[in-house]
N, C-alpha and C positions, 0 to 999 in steps of 0.2 A: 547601517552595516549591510551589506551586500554579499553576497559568496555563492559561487554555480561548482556542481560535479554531477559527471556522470558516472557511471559502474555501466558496463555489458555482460551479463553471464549468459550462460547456458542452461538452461531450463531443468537444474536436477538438485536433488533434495540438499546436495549438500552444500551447494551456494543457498539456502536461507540465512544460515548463519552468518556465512558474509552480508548480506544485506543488511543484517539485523545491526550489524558494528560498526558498518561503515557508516548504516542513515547515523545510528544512535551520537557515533563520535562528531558526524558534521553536524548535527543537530545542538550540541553541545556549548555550540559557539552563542548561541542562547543562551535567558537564565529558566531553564526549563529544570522543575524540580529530579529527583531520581526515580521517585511515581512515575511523574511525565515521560521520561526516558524511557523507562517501563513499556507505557501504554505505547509510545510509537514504536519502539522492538516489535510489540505483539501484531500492530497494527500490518507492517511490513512483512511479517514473516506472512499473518494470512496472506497480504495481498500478492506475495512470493508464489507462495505455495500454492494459490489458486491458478497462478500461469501455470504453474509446474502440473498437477493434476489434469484442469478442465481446458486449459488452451494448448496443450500439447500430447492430448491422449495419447500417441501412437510414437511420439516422438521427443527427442530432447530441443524444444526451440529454442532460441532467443530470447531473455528478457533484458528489457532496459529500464534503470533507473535513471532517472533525472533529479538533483534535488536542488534546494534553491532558498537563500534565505534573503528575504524580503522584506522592507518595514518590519522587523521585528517578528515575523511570521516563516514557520516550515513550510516550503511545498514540496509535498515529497509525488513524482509522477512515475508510474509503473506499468510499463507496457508491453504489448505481447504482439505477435503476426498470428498470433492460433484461429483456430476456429470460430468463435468470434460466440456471444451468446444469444442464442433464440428468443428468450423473453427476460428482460431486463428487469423490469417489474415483481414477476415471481420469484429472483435470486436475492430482489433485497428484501424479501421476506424472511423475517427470521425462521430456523428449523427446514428450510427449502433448501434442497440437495438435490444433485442429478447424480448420485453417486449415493446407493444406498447403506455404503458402512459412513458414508459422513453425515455428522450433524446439521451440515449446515448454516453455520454461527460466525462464522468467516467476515461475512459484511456488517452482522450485528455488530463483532467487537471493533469492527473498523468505524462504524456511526459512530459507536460511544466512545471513542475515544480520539477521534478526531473531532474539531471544530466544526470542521467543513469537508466531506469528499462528495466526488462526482464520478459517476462509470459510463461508459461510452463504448460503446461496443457496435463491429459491422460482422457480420454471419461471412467468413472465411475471409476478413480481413485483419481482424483482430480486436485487443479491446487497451484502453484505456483508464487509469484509476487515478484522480487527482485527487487528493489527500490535504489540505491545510490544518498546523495545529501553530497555536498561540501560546506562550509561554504564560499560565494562570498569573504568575507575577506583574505582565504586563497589559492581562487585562483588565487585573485588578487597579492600577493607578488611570487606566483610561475612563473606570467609571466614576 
């Protein structure tokens, strides 16, 4: 099975939702449990909302989803033109915030609940989030 979509929004609170439904329903096309469904919602919304806050302080930008079903695998790709992050390292430490009313847990819940993501980030070029999640069902008969 195969399947490509994109979504373009606009960098504000009220397109998380939209991301949250549209990954969840393409993602669907998998046997990904209703936990699972879950967990990449929540995965999505951080990875939203973190365009939305730290790649576009000053401004409403651009985000792009890309999503993509693969061998039997989600990729979900979420990208920004914002300002891009200074230290890559320090963000994916849990409780690490540039923004002192947030906690900071943003990329935590994206580790644990994805399979596989990657961040990619250039200082006023923007940044990059590649996300894979594997439906538990189907990694369950590959072991």
């Amino acid at each position: 099975m195969h399947n490509k979509a994109h979504l373009t929004l606009l960098g504000k609170s009220s397109n998380v939702g939209l991301a949250r439904i549209t990954t969840a329903t393409f993602a669907s096309e998998l046997d990904f449990t209703l936990s699972e469904l879950e967990e990449i919602k929540v995965a999505v919304s951080e990875a939203v909302t973190n365009c939305i806050i730290h790649a576009y302080p000053m401004d409403e930008g651009i985000i792009e989803l890309d999503l993509e079903i693969e061998d039997g695998k989600l990729i979900i790709i979420i990208k920004d033109k914002g300002i891009g992050i200074k230290d890559i390292e320090a963000v994916l430490q849990p409780s690490y915030s540039t923004k002192e009313e947030h906690m900071g847990l943003g990329l935590a819940f994206i580790d644990s609940f994805m399979d596989e993501f990657k961040l990619i980030s250039e200082i006023d070029e923007g940044t990059t989030l590649k996300m894979i999640k594997i439906p538990e069902q189907l990694k369950n008969m590959v072991e």
